[in-house]
Each structure stands twice: as C-alpha cells, then as structure tokens.
N, C-alpha and C positions, 0 to 999 in steps of 0.2 A: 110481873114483878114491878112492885109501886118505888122508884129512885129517887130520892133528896142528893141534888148534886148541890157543896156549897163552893164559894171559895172568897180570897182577899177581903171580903169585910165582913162583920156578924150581922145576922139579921137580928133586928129588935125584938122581933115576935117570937124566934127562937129561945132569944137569951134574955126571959123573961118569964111570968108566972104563967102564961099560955103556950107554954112548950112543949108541956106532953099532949095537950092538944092539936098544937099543929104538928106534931112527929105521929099522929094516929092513921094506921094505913099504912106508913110506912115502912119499906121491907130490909131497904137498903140506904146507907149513908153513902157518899163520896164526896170526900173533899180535895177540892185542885191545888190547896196551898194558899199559903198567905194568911191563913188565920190562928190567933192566937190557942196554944196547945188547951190553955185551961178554958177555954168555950169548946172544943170538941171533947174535952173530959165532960163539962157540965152537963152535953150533950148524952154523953151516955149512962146519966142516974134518971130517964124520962123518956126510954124507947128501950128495946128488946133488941131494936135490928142493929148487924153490926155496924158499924163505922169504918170505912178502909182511905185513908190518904197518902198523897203524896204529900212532899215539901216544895216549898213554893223560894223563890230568890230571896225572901225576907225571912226564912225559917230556918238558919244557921242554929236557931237556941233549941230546936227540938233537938239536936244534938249532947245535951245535958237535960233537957228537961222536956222529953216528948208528951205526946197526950196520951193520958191513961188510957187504958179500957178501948185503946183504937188499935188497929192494925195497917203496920207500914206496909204497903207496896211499891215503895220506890225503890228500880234496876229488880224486879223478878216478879215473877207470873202465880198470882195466887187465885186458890179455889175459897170461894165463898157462897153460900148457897146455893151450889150446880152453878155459880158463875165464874166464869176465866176470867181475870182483872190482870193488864198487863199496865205496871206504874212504871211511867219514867217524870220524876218531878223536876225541879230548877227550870231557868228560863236562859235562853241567849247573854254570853257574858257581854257584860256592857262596863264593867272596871276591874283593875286584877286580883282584888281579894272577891271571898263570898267563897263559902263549899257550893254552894247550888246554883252555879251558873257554869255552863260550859262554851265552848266555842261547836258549830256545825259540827265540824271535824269530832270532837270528843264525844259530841252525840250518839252521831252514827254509829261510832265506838262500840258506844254502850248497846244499841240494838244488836250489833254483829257480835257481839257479849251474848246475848239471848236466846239469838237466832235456833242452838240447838233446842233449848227446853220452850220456846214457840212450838217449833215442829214434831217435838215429842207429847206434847201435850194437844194439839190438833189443832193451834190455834188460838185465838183469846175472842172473850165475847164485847170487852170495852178495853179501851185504849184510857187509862186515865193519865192524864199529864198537869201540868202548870200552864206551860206555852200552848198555844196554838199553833196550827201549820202556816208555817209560811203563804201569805199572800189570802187567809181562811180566817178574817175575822182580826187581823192581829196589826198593826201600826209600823211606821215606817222608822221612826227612831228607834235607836237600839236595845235600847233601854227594853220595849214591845213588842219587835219583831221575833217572828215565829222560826221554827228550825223546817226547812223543807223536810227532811228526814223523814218525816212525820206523813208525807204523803205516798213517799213507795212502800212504807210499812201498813199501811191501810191498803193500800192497793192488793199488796203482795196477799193478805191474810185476810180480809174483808171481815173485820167486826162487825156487830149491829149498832153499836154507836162509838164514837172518842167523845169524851170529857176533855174540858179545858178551863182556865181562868185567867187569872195574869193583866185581860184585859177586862176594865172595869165598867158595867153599866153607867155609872157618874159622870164618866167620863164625857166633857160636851164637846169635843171635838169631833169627834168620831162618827160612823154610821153603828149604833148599838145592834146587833138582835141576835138575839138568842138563839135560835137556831141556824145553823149553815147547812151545806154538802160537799161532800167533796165523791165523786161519783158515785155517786147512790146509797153513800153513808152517812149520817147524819150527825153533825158538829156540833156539841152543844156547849155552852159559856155559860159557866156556874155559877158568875158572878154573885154575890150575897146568899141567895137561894134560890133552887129551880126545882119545879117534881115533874118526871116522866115514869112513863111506862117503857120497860125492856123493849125494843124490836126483838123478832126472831132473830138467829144468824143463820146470815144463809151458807149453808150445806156443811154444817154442825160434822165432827168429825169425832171420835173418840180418842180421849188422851192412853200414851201406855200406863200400863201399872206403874211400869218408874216414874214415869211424869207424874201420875196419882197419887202416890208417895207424896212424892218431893212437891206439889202442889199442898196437901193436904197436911206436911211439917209447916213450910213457909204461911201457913193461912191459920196457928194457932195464936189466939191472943195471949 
C-alpha cells in the first residue's frame, strides 16, 4: 500500500494544477496536523484514496469547521483499507488555553482510554499522531517536545510504522530526517509531504467481530 503522509505546511505541488498528478498511485492519505481544513478538502476532489487525520496544536478551528470528505481519527482506532489506524492528535501543552494540547499525564490518559478496543481489535497497523516521541526526532522546548507515552505504546503493540509531524523540515536548527526508529519500528515525519510503502506488521492478529463493528462504524466518512 502506496502512503501520502502530510503535515504543518501544504505542499505547492499538491495545492496546485499538478495535484492529481502527484496523488497518482496513491492509496492512502495521512495527515499529522497543522494544516489548513480547506487544503485537505481540496485534496479530496483529485484522488479516490481516503484521507484519515489527526488535529495538530494549531487546529482548534476544525472544531466548527473540519475538512470535508476526510475522516477523523483522533482518541479511536479506525479500519480503513484492511488498515488499523490508531489517532492520538495535539502536542505537549506549552500554554493553558488550545483544545489540542495536553500535558504527559492526560496523554497517557487517553491511551489507557483505548487500551480496551487496542486489544479487541489485535492491535493497530500505524500510530498516527502530531507529536513525536519523546527524545525520536522532536526538540527540547516545550513548545516541540514529544510525549514519552508514545514509546511503551509502540513497544507494547509493535506497529509497522507511527506517523508524526509538529516538527518541521524548515526548521534550521535542528538535525532533520525523515526517517527514525524506535526499536525496529520505523518513525516517520510527515512534514509538508512524504510517500511510503506499508511495512508488514509483525504478527498481525485478528480483531473480534465487536471490535470489527465498532472499527468499521468509527471509519465511515
């Protein structure tokens, strides 16, 4: 399966008259957050494949005014193409307003929220999020910094990849790259735009009927 990971700024080539061109081939959208609702609508009048996002710390307004034609996975575990997509969007609170930032603590919250329909469903195949894991890619101001959380949830359930964004290729301070690991799964930064191919996951389990339900409600557009 051919993946368009985007996140925090639009690509030109995208949101442009070369769009359905460069979305050719591909199967799957994901978006990490940060970008504006009506370029992931635009997005979906020039591909077939769905669009699944989270919300990113700047995306309080998809709350009145989300992106068409896309499906949210932020806080629950949806089936999309025979894929498990597990969304947790926002990033580390760095001021006290903003819906989509939490502190460590509220995070983990939210995972121990899931934990059951995780393991009724056998697992997830991508981790998509905003943040990065802590100390995987992500800056030492607050503002950057990633949620540990993020690495015993990978640990415990081994995806074949996590998505992430939040932190920006433009960015000149930083060491960029696109690809990480965090032991032996593979970290990828969505920044603007990225295409991969699916890893397998290793030792794929099958979800229950209930979980295939309630996967299979939560994953209608």
């Amino acid at each position: 399966m051919r993946i368009l990971a985007l996140s925090d700024e639009p690509s030109e080539r995208l949101w442009g008259d070369l769009c359905r061109q460069a979305l050719s081939g591909v199967d799957l959208i994901l978006s990490a957050g940060d970008l504006p609702a009506k370029y992931l609508s635009f997005l979906t009048c020039f591909t077939s494949a769905p669009i699944v996002y989270v919300p990113g710390n700047h995306d309080d307004r998809y709350q009145k005014e989300p992106p068409d034609g896309c499906l949210c996975a932020d806080n629950k575990l949806v089936l999309v193409k025979g894929v498990r997509i597990l969304g947790l969007g926002g990033s580390l609170r760095y001021r006290p307003d903003g819906i989509n930032m939490y502190s460590e603590k509220e995070m983990s919250r939210r995972i121990t929220a899931l934990r059951r329909q995780i393991r009724s469903a056998g697992g997830f195949d991508i981790l998509l999020t905003h943040a990065p894991i802590r100390g995987v890619g992500d800056q030492e101001d607050l503002c950057h910094r990633g949620f540990e959380c993020f690495g015993p949830l990978l640990d415990q359930w081994h995806p074949a990849v996590m998505v992430h964004g939040h932190v920006h290729q433009a960015y000149s301070n930083i060491d960029f790259r696109r690809e990480r690991n965090w032991n032996g799964i593979p970290v990828i930064n969505a920044s603007t735009a990225y295409e991969f191919d699916l890893p397998d996951t290793p030792n794929p389990k099958e979800p229950t009927r209930r979980a295939l339900r309630r996967m299979e409600r939560d994953s209608r557009l």
